[in-house]
N, C-alpha and C positions, 0 to 999 in steps of 0.2 A: 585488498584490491587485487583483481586477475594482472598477472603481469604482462599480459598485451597492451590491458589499459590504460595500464601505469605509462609503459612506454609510448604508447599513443598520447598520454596528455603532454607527455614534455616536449613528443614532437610540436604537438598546435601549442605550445610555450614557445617555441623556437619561430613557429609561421606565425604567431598571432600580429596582430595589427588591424586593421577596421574586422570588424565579426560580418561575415559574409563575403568578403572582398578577398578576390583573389594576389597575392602580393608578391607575387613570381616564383615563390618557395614549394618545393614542392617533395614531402615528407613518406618515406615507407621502412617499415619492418623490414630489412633482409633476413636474417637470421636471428634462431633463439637457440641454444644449449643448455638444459635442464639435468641438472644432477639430484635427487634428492629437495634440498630446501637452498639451494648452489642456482644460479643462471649466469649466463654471460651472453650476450645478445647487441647484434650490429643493427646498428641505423643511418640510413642514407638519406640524408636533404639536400636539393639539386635547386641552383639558384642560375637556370639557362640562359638569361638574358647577361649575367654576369660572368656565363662559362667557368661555372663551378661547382663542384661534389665534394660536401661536406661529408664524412663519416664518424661517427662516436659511437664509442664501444661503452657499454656499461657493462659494471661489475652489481649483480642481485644477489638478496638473500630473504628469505619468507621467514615472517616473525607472525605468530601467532593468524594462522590464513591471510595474512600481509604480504606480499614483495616489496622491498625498500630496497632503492637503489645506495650501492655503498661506497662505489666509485664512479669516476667516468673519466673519459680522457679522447680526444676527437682529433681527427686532421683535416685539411683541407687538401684537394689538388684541380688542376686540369680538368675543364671534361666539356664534351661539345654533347653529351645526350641533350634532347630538347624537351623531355618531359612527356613527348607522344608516345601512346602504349599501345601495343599490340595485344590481343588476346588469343594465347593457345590453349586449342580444345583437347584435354586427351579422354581417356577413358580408364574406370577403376577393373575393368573386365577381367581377373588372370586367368579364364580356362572358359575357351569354346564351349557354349552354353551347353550342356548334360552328356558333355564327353570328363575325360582325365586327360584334354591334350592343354599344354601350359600356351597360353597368345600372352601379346603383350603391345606397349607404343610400340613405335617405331624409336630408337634411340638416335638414328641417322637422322632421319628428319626432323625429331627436335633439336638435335643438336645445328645443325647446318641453317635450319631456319633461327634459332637463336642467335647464334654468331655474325648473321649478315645483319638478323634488323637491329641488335646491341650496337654494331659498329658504325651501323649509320645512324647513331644516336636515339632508336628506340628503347622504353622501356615493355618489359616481359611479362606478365601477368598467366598463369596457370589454371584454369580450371577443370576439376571433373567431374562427373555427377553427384557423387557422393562427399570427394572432398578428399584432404591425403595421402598417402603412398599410391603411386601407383607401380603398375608391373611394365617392367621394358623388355624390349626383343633388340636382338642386331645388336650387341652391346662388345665392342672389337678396339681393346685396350694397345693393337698394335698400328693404330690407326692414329697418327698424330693429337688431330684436334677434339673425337673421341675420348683419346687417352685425357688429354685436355682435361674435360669438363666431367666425365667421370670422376676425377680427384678435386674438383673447383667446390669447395665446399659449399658458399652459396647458391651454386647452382646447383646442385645437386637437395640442399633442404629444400628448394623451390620447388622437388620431383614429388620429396618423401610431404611436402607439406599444401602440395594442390590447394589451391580456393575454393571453398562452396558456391554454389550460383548467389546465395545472398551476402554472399561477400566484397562483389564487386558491382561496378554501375557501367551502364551501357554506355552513357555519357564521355567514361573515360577513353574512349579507344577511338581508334580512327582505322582498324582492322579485327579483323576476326581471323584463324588460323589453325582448321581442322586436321590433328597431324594423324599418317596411317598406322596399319598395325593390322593385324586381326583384332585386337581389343575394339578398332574405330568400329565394326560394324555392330556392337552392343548397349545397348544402355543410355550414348547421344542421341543415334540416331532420332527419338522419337520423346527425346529429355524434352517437357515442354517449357519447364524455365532456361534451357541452355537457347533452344529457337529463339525464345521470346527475346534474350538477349541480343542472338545476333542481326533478328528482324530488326529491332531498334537501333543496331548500329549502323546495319543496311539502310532503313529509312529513315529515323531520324537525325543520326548523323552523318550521313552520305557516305557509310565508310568504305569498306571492300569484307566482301565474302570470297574466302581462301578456302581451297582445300587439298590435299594430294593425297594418292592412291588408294588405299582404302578409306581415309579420312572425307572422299566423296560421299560417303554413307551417310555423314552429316548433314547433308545440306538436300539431300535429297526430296525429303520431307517439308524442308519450309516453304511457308507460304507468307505471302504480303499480306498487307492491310487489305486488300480488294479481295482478296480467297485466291488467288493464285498462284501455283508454285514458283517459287526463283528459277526453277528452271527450264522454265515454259518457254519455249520457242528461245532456248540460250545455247550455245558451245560448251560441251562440257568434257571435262577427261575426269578420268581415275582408273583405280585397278580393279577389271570388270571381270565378271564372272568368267569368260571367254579365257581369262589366264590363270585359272584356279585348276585346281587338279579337284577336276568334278568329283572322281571317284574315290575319294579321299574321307574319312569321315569329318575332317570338321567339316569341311563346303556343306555339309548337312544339316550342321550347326545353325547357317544364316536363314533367317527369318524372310528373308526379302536380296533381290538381286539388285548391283551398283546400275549397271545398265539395261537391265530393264526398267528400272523403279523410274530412272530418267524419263527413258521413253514412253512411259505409260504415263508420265506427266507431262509426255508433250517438250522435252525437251531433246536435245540432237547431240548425239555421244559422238566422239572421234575418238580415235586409237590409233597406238602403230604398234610393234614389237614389243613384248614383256621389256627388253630390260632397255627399249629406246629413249634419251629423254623428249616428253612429248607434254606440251602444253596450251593451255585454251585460254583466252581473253577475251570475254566477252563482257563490253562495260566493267561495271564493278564487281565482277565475277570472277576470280582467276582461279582454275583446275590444272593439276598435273597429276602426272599417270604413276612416279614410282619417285624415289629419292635422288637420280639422277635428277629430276626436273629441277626440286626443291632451291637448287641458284636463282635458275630462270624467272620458278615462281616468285620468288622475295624482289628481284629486282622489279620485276612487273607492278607487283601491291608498293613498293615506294616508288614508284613513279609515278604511281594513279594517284597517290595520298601527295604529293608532291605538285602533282600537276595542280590541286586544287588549291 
Protein backbone atom coordinates (compact mmCIF):
# COMPACT_ATOMS: atom_id res chain seq x y z
CA UNK A 1 0.00 0.00 0.00
CA UNK A 2 1.33 3.87 -1.08
CA UNK A 3 1.99 5.31 2.10
CA UNK A 4 -0.35 8.49 1.48
CA UNK A 5 -3.05 5.92 1.39
CA UNK A 6 -2.26 4.11 4.22
CA UNK A 7 -2.29 7.42 6.08
CA UNK A 8 -5.40 8.65 4.46
CA UNK A 9 -7.40 5.41 5.59
CA UNK A 10 -6.67 5.95 9.17
CA UNK A 11 -7.50 9.27 8.84
CA UNK A 12 -11.47 8.35 7.57
CA UNK A 13 -11.01 5.58 10.55
CA UNK A 14 -10.68 8.57 12.90
CA UNK A 15 -13.67 10.75 10.72
CA UNK A 16 -15.76 7.69 9.93
CA UNK A 17 -19.28 7.81 11.14
CA UNK A 18 -22.48 7.84 8.78
CA UNK A 19 -20.55 7.20 4.92
CA UNK A 20 -21.31 10.47 3.23
CA UNK A 21 -22.10 12.80 6.23
CA UNK A 22 -20.21 15.29 7.28
CA UNK A 23 -19.39 14.88 11.18
CA UNK A 24 -17.38 18.14 11.98
CA UNK A 25 -13.86 16.24 11.72
CA UNK A 26 -11.91 17.37 9.41
CA UNK A 27 -8.60 15.40 8.42
CA UNK A 28 -5.00 16.34 6.29
CA UNK A 29 -1.68 15.16 5.54
CA UNK A 30 0.77 17.86 6.86
CA UNK A 31 3.92 16.37 6.39
CA UNK A 32 5.77 13.02 5.26
CA UNK A 33 9.91 12.38 5.88
CA UNK A 34 11.06 9.49 3.76
CA UNK A 35 14.38 7.94 4.44
CA UNK A 36 14.93 4.80 2.35
CA UNK A 37 12.34 2.03 3.59
CA UNK A 38 12.10 4.62 7.21
CA UNK A 39 8.95 7.44 7.24
CA UNK A 40 7.73 9.61 9.89
CA UNK A 41 4.80 11.79 8.99
CA UNK A 42 2.27 14.43 10.80
CA UNK A 43 -1.45 14.31 10.69
CA UNK A 44 -3.69 16.98 11.62
CA UNK A 45 -7.61 16.37 12.52
CA UNK A 46 -9.52 19.59 13.52
CA UNK A 47 -12.89 19.15 15.27
CA UNK A 48 -13.93 23.27 14.98
CA UNK A 49 -17.13 23.15 16.50
CA UNK A 50 -15.32 21.54 19.70
CA UNK A 51 -12.11 24.05 19.11
CA UNK A 52 -9.75 21.49 18.64
CA UNK A 53 -6.48 20.19 16.90
CA UNK A 54 -5.71 16.89 17.15
CA UNK A 55 -2.06 15.87 15.92
CA UNK A 56 -0.47 12.22 15.46
CA UNK A 57 2.70 11.42 14.50
CA UNK A 58 3.35 8.09 13.03
CA UNK A 59 6.35 6.10 12.93
CA UNK A 60 6.46 3.81 8.97
CA UNK A 61 8.35 1.23 7.70
CA UNK A 62 7.88 -0.52 4.02
CA UNK A 63 7.89 -4.32 4.16
CA UNK A 64 7.92 -5.96 0.99
CA UNK A 65 6.29 -2.65 -1.50
CA UNK A 66 4.04 -2.38 1.91
CA UNK A 67 4.14 0.76 4.47
CA UNK A 68 3.03 -0.42 7.88
CA UNK A 69 2.62 1.86 10.35
CA UNK A 70 4.85 0.71 13.62
CA UNK A 71 4.15 3.35 16.01
CA UNK A 72 2.08 6.22 16.64
CA UNK A 73 1.52 8.60 19.55
CA UNK A 74 -1.00 11.91 19.10
CA UNK A 75 -1.82 15.18 21.14
CA UNK A 76 -4.44 17.29 21.31
CA UNK A 77 -4.54 21.30 21.95
CA UNK A 78 -6.40 24.53 21.47
CA UNK A 79 -7.21 25.98 18.30
CA UNK A 80 -10.01 28.39 16.84
CA UNK A 81 -9.04 27.29 12.90
CA UNK A 82 -12.65 26.80 11.44
CA UNK A 83 -11.77 24.42 8.69
CA UNK A 84 -12.25 27.20 5.92
CA UNK A 85 -9.46 26.98 3.30
CA UNK A 86 -7.93 29.38 1.17
CA UNK A 87 -6.18 28.40 -1.97
CA UNK A 88 -2.73 29.84 -2.99
CA UNK A 89 -1.79 29.90 -6.57
CA UNK A 90 2.05 29.82 -7.19
CA UNK A 91 3.87 28.76 -10.13
CA UNK A 92 6.68 25.99 -11.04
CA UNK A 93 8.56 28.73 -13.49
CA UNK A 94 12.49 28.93 -12.21
CA UNK A 95 13.87 30.94 -15.26
CA UNK A 96 12.19 33.62 -17.54
CA UNK A 97 11.09 31.70 -20.38
CA UNK A 98 14.50 31.30 -23.07
CA UNK A 99 16.65 33.51 -21.02
CA UNK A 100 19.38 32.13 -18.04
CA UNK A 101 17.86 34.73 -15.56
CA UNK A 102 16.65 32.75 -12.22
CA UNK A 103 12.51 34.28 -11.33
CA UNK A 104 10.85 32.83 -8.63
CA UNK A 105 7.32 33.20 -5.95
CA UNK A 106 7.25 35.87 -4.19
CA UNK A 107 8.50 34.52 -0.65
CA UNK A 108 6.99 37.93 0.99
CA UNK A 109 3.74 37.52 -0.25
CA UNK A 110 3.46 33.96 0.64
CA UNK A 111 4.51 34.23 3.60
CA UNK A 112 2.51 37.60 4.99
CA UNK A 113 -0.55 36.25 3.22
CA UNK A 114 -0.12 32.78 5.05
CA UNK A 115 0.37 34.18 8.50
CA UNK A 116 -2.83 36.63 8.46
CA UNK A 117 -5.35 33.89 7.03
CA UNK A 118 -3.73 30.83 9.47
CA UNK A 119 -4.29 33.32 12.27
CA UNK A 120 -7.61 34.15 11.56
CA UNK A 121 -8.29 30.52 11.59
CA UNK A 122 -7.80 29.64 7.87
CA UNK A 123 -6.65 26.52 6.49
CA UNK A 124 -3.74 26.87 3.34
CA UNK A 125 -3.78 24.66 0.48
CA UNK A 126 -0.93 25.17 -2.28
CA UNK A 127 -1.19 24.60 -5.79
CA UNK A 128 1.07 24.91 -9.00
CA UNK A 129 0.78 23.67 -12.39
CA UNK A 130 2.80 21.00 -12.41
CA UNK A 131 2.78 20.09 -8.68
CA UNK A 132 6.04 20.18 -6.13
CA UNK A 133 9.07 22.24 -5.43
CA UNK A 134 8.72 25.40 -6.44
CA UNK A 135 11.30 28.25 -6.86
CA UNK A 136 11.15 31.53 -4.50
CA UNK A 137 12.50 35.12 -4.72
CA UNK A 138 12.87 37.82 -1.82
CA UNK A 139 13.88 35.05 0.53
CA UNK A 140 15.51 37.70 3.77
CA UNK A 141 16.30 35.36 6.76
CA UNK A 142 16.96 38.72 8.66
CA UNK A 143 13.37 39.57 8.48
CA UNK A 144 11.65 38.18 11.69
CA UNK A 145 8.59 36.40 10.55
CA UNK A 146 10.43 35.24 7.22
CA UNK A 147 13.16 33.92 9.29
CA UNK A 148 9.93 32.38 10.90
CA UNK A 149 8.63 30.14 8.28
CA UNK A 150 11.62 29.67 6.46
CA UNK A 151 12.80 27.21 9.33
CA UNK A 152 8.80 26.01 10.19
CA UNK A 153 9.17 22.76 8.71
CA UNK A 154 5.61 22.22 7.74
CA UNK A 155 5.48 25.08 6.07
CA UNK A 156 8.09 24.90 4.26
CA UNK A 157 7.25 20.83 2.93
CA UNK A 158 3.85 22.62 1.96
CA UNK A 159 6.44 24.80 -0.65
CA UNK A 160 8.63 21.79 -1.70
CA UNK A 161 5.39 19.64 -1.89
CA UNK A 162 2.64 21.93 -3.99
CA UNK A 163 -0.70 20.24 -4.94
CA UNK A 164 -1.51 19.12 -8.45
CA UNK A 165 -4.88 20.65 -9.92
CA UNK A 166 -6.38 17.02 -9.48
CA UNK A 167 -5.65 17.12 -6.12
CA UNK A 168 -7.75 19.38 -4.71
CA UNK A 169 -11.71 20.41 -5.14
CA UNK A 170 -13.15 23.78 -5.85
CA UNK A 171 -15.80 23.03 -3.40
CA UNK A 172 -13.27 23.20 -0.56
CA UNK A 173 -12.38 26.90 -0.55
CA UNK A 174 -14.13 29.98 0.07
CA UNK A 175 -10.98 31.93 -1.72
CA UNK A 176 -8.56 31.71 -4.27
CA UNK A 177 -5.09 33.49 -3.87
CA UNK A 178 -2.73 34.39 -6.78
CA UNK A 179 0.56 35.22 -5.20
CA UNK A 180 3.45 37.43 -7.43
CA UNK A 181 6.87 36.93 -8.62
CA UNK A 182 8.19 36.97 -12.03
CA UNK A 183 7.41 33.10 -12.03
CA UNK A 184 3.28 34.42 -11.72
CA UNK A 185 3.45 35.65 -15.35
CA UNK A 186 4.18 31.80 -16.79
CA UNK A 187 2.61 28.64 -16.93
CA UNK A 188 -0.96 29.94 -14.70
CA UNK A 189 -1.68 32.34 -16.47
CA UNK A 190 -3.45 30.41 -19.12
CA UNK A 191 -3.37 26.83 -16.85
CA UNK A 192 -6.86 25.87 -17.90
CA UNK A 193 -7.56 23.40 -14.97
CA UNK A 194 -6.03 26.06 -12.57
CA UNK A 195 -9.12 28.87 -14.32
CA UNK A 196 -11.42 26.23 -14.20
CA UNK A 197 -10.88 25.86 -10.59
CA UNK A 198 -11.07 29.32 -9.53
CA UNK A 199 -14.20 30.11 -11.97
CA UNK A 200 -15.96 27.46 -9.75
CA UNK A 201 -14.92 29.03 -6.67
CA UNK A 202 -15.89 32.37 -8.02
CA UNK A 203 -19.29 31.01 -9.32
CA UNK A 204 -20.21 28.30 -7.72
CA UNK A 205 -19.14 28.96 -4.43
CA UNK A 206 -19.53 32.64 -4.25
CA UNK A 207 -16.04 32.78 -3.15
CA UNK A 208 -13.38 35.77 -3.71
CA UNK A 209 -10.79 35.97 -6.52
CA UNK A 210 -7.38 37.40 -4.96
CA UNK A 211 -4.39 38.46 -6.52
CA UNK A 212 -1.21 40.83 -6.12
CA UNK A 213 1.38 42.18 -8.15
CA UNK A 214 2.48 40.13 -10.65
CA UNK A 215 0.12 37.30 -9.41
CA UNK A 216 -2.61 39.69 -11.64
CA UNK A 217 -1.37 37.68 -14.53
CA UNK A 218 -3.59 35.04 -13.25
CA UNK A 219 -6.68 36.23 -13.45
CA UNK A 220 -6.30 38.06 -16.32
CA UNK A 221 -7.46 35.48 -18.66
CA UNK A 222 -10.62 34.16 -16.86
CA UNK A 223 -13.70 34.08 -17.93
CA UNK A 224 -17.32 33.12 -16.61
CA UNK A 225 -19.96 30.80 -17.48
CA UNK A 226 -21.50 33.56 -19.92
CA UNK A 227 -17.87 34.11 -22.01
CA UNK A 228 -16.84 36.98 -20.21
CA UNK A 229 -13.86 38.14 -18.66
CA UNK A 230 -13.75 38.75 -14.56
CA UNK A 231 -12.40 41.60 -15.39
CA UNK A 232 -14.72 43.33 -17.66
CA UNK A 233 -15.78 46.66 -16.56
CA UNK A 234 -14.07 45.65 -12.79
CA UNK A 235 -11.12 47.77 -10.69
CA UNK A 236 -8.12 46.16 -10.88
CA UNK A 237 -4.44 46.47 -9.60
CA UNK A 238 -1.06 44.64 -9.98
CA UNK A 239 2.45 45.15 -11.02
CA UNK A 240 2.06 46.48 -14.51
CA UNK A 241 4.23 46.80 -17.28
CA UNK A 242 4.63 50.73 -16.71
CA UNK A 243 7.05 49.44 -13.48
CA UNK A 244 9.24 47.02 -15.27
CA UNK A 245 12.50 47.90 -16.63
CA UNK A 246 11.37 47.65 -20.23
CA UNK A 247 14.63 47.47 -21.46
CA UNK A 248 15.84 44.69 -19.48
CA UNK A 249 15.79 41.29 -20.96
CA UNK A 250 13.52 39.28 -19.16
CA UNK A 251 10.33 42.13 -19.74
CA UNK A 252 11.06 40.32 -23.06
CA UNK A 253 10.30 37.14 -21.68
CA UNK A 254 6.47 38.07 -21.03
CA UNK A 255 4.13 36.70 -23.53
CA UNK A 256 1.41 39.16 -22.91
CA UNK A 257 1.16 42.55 -20.59
CA UNK A 258 -0.59 42.88 -16.87
CA UNK A 259 -2.32 46.13 -17.94
CA UNK A 260 -2.87 45.98 -21.12
CA UNK A 261 -4.35 42.37 -21.18
CA UNK A 262 -6.88 44.13 -18.49
CA UNK A 263 -7.77 46.72 -20.80
CA UNK A 264 -8.22 44.95 -23.76
CA UNK A 265 -10.61 42.93 -21.75
CA UNK A 266 -12.39 45.85 -21.03
CA UNK A 267 -11.46 45.99 -17.68
CA UNK A 268 -10.13 49.49 -15.65
CA UNK A 269 -6.40 49.32 -14.13
CA UNK A 270 -5.42 51.80 -11.31
CA UNK A 271 -2.06 52.45 -9.93
CA UNK A 272 -0.02 54.51 -7.96
CA UNK A 273 3.77 54.41 -7.17
CA UNK A 274 6.09 51.05 -7.65
CA UNK A 275 6.64 50.65 -4.09
CA UNK A 276 3.08 52.48 -2.83
CA UNK A 277 0.59 50.17 -1.04
CA UNK A 278 -2.25 50.21 -3.33
CA UNK A 279 -5.40 48.13 -3.64
CA UNK A 280 -8.64 47.42 -5.58
CA UNK A 281 -12.10 45.98 -4.40
CA UNK A 282 -14.28 45.38 -6.53
CA UNK A 283 -17.21 42.71 -5.40
CA UNK A 284 -15.47 39.54 -5.07
CA UNK A 285 -12.51 40.76 -6.65
CA UNK A 286 -9.63 41.98 -4.65
CA UNK A 287 -6.14 43.22 -6.40
CA UNK A 288 -3.07 44.68 -5.01
CA UNK A 289 -0.19 46.14 -6.63
CA UNK A 290 3.09 44.87 -4.75
CA UNK A 291 3.72 43.00 -1.07
CA UNK A 292 3.13 46.10 0.76
CA UNK A 293 -0.68 45.74 -0.07
CA UNK A 294 -0.68 41.94 0.72
CA UNK A 295 -2.12 43.14 4.84
CA UNK A 296 -4.71 45.11 3.25
CA UNK A 297 -5.45 42.52 0.71
CA UNK A 298 -6.03 39.50 3.27
CA UNK A 299 -8.12 41.56 5.46
CA UNK A 300 -10.31 42.64 2.61
CA UNK A 301 -10.99 38.65 1.20
CA UNK A 302 -12.00 37.86 5.27
CA UNK A 303 -14.24 40.18 5.50
CA UNK A 304 -15.91 39.51 2.06
CA UNK A 305 -15.83 35.71 3.23
CA UNK A 306 -17.11 36.82 6.61
CA UNK A 307 -19.60 39.17 5.64
CA UNK A 308 -21.48 36.21 3.89
Amino acid sequence: MALNSLLLKNIQIFLSNKKGEFNGRIGEIISVDITNDIATTKVEILIPNRKWRFVDLFLLKKFANNWKIISKTATREASYETGNKILFVVSNTDYYVGTNIPTGNSFDEIVLAYKMFTEAGFNIDIISPKGGAIPLKYVDTSEKNKKKYLYDNDFMYALKTTKKTTEVHSSSYKAIYYVGGGSAMFNVPKNKEIQKIAMDIYEKQEGVISAVCHGTAGIVFLKKSDGEYVVKNKRVNGFLEDHEKKEKEYFKSFSFLIRKTVEDHRGKFFFSDVADEHLEVDGRLVTGQNPASVPKLVREVINIINSK
